[in-house]
C-alpha positions as CSV (number, residue, x, y, z in Angstrom):
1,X,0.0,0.0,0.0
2,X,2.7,2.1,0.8
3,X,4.5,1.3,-2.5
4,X,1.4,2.3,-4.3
5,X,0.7,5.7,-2.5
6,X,4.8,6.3,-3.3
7,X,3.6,6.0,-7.1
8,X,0.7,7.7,-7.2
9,X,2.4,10.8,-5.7
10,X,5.2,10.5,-8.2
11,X,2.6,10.4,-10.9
12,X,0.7,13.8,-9.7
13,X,4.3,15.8,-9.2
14,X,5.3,15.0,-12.7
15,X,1.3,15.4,-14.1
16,X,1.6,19.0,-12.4
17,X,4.9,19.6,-13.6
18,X,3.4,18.6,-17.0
19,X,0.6,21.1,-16.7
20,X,2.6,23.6,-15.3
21,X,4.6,23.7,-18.4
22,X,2.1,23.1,-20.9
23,X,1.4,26.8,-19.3
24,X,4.5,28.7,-19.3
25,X,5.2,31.7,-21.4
26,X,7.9,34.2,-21.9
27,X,7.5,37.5,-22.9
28,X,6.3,39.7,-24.5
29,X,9.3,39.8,-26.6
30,X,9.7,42.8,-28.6
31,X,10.3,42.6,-32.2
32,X,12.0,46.0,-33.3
33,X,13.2,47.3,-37.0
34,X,13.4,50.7,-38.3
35,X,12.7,52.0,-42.0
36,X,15.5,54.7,-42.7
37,X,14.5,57.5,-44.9
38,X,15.4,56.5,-48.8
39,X,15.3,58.4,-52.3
40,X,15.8,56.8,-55.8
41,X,15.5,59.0,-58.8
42,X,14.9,55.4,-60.8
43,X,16.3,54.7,-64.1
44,X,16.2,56.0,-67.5
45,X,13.0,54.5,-69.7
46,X,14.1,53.1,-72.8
47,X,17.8,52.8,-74.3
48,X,18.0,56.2,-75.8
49,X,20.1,57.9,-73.0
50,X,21.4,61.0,-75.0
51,X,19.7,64.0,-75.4
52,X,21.3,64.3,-79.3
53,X,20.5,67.6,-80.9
54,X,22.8,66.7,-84.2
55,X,23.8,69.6,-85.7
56,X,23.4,72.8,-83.9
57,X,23.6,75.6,-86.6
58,X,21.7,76.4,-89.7
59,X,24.4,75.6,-92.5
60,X,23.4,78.6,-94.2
61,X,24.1,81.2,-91.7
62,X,26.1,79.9,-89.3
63,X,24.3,80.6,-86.2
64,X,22.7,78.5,-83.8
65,X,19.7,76.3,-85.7
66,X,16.5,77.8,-84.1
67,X,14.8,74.2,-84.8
68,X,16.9,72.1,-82.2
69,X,15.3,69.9,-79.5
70,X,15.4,66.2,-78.9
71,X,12.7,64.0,-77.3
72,X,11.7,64.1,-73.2
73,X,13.9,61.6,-71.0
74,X,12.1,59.7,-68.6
75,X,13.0,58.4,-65.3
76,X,11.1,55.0,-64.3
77,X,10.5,54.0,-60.7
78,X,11.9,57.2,-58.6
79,X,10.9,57.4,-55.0
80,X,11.2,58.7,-51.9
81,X,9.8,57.1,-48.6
82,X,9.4,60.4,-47.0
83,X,9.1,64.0,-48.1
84,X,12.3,64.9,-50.7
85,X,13.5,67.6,-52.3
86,X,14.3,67.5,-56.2
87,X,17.1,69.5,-57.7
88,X,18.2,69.6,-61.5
89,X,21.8,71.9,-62.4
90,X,22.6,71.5,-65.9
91,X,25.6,72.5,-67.7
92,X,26.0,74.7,-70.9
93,X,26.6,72.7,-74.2
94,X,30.4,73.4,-75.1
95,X,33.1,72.7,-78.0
96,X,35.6,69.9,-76.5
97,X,38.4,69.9,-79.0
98,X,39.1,73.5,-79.0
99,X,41.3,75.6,-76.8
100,X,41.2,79.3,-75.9
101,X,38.6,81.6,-76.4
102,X,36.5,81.9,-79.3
103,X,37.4,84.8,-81.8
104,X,35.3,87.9,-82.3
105,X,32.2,87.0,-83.7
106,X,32.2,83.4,-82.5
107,X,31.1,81.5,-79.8
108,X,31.9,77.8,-78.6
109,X,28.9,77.6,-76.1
110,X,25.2,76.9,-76.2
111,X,22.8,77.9,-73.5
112,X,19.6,75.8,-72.7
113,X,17.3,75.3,-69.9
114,X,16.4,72.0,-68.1
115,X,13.5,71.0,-66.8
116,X,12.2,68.1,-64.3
117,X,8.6,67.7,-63.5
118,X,6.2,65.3,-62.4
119,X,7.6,64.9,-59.2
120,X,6.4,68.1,-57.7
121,X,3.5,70.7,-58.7
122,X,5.6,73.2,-60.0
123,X,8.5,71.6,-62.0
124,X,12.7,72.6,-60.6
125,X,14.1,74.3,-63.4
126,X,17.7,75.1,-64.4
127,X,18.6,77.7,-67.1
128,X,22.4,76.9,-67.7
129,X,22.9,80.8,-68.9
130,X,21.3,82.2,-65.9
131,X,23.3,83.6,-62.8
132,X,21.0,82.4,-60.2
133,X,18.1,79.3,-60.7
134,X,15.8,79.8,-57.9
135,X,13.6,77.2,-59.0
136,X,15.8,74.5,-59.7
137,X,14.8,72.9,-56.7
138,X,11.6,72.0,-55.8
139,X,10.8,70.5,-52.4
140,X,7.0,68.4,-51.3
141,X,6.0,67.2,-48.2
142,X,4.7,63.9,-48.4
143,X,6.5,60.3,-49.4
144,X,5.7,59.9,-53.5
145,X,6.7,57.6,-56.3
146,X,6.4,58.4,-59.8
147,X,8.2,58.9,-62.9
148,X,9.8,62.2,-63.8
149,X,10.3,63.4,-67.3
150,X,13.6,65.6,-68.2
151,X,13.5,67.5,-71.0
152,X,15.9,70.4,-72.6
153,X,14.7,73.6,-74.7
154,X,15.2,77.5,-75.0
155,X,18.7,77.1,-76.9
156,X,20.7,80.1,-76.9
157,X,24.3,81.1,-77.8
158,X,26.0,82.1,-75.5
159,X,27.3,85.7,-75.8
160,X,24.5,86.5,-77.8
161,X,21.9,85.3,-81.0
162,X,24.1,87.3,-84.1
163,X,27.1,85.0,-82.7
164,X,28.4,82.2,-85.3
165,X,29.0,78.8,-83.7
166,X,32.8,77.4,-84.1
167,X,33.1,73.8,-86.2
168,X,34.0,71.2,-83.8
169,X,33.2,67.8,-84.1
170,X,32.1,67.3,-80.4
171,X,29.5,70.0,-78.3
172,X,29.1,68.2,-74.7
173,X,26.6,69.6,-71.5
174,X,25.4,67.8,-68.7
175,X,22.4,67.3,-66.7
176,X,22.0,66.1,-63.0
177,X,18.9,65.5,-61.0
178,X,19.0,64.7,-57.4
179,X,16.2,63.8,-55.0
180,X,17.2,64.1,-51.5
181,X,15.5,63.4,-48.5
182,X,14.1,66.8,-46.3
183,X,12.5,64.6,-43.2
């Protein structure tokens, strides 16, 4: 009798440890990550990734054609995960081959203006022949995603319209857009 109350206590300490476990809990654990803030202007649409203008005077006169332009670029899949600023700087179209200055009556340089837009209401606009380009950045609020279009018109000489263009074989400018995070 003894034997048998001996293992029928063992039997309820390990049936309570049993339930006891079945029971326990830890926690709560905390699960933590974070989501820094991120911009992407995306990548260029397409495989046309020049703005080619091809001959920049009119070969009767000399000066600067009056009929250049190339197509819109566009930039596929930009994003920012938070409110962003955009900002475009361009710069002017100029001979590569040749050195010095131009002579009297000549210029080596083309003035345009670039544009982004798309990303904000009002578009950030750069005007390579201007002093100061106030609205070449543009700045919203709220987290976007979107495509946004470049294009490049208003092509001037630089130094002035009655200016001839000098021959060289290779006219080069740049554009640059940024989007940078403002949160």
């Amino acid at each position: 009798m003894r034997r048998l109350l001996l293992i029928s206590a063992i039997w309820a300490s390990l049936a309570a440890s049993a339930a006891a476990q079945d029971t326990d809990q830890a926690g709560p654990i905390p699960v933590t990550g974070n989501a820094p803030t991120f911009c992407t202007v995306g990548g260029l649409q397409g495989t046309d990734n020049v703005f080619d203008l091809g001959i920049l005077i009119d070969t009767t006169t000399g000066l600067l054609s009056q009929s250049l332009s190339a197509p819109p670029k566009t930039m596929a899949g930009a994003f920012c995960n938070t409110g962003s600023t955009i900002s475009i700087m361009a710069t002017s179209i100029e001979a590569q081959t040749l050195t010095g200055a131009p002579p009297s009556g000549y210029s080596d340089e083309v003035d345009f203006t670039a544009t982004a837009s798309g990303w904000t209401t009002s578009p950030a606009v750069f005007a390579t022949g201007s002093g100061a380009n106030p609205q070449s950045a543009q700045t919203r609020g709220t987290p976007f995603s979107g495509n946004i279009v470049v294009s490049i018109d208003d092509f001037e000489t630089a130094g002035g319209s009655t200016l001839r263009m000098l021959a060289d074989p290779v006219y080069r400018g740049s554009i640059t857009l940024t989007l940078t995070t403002t949160n």
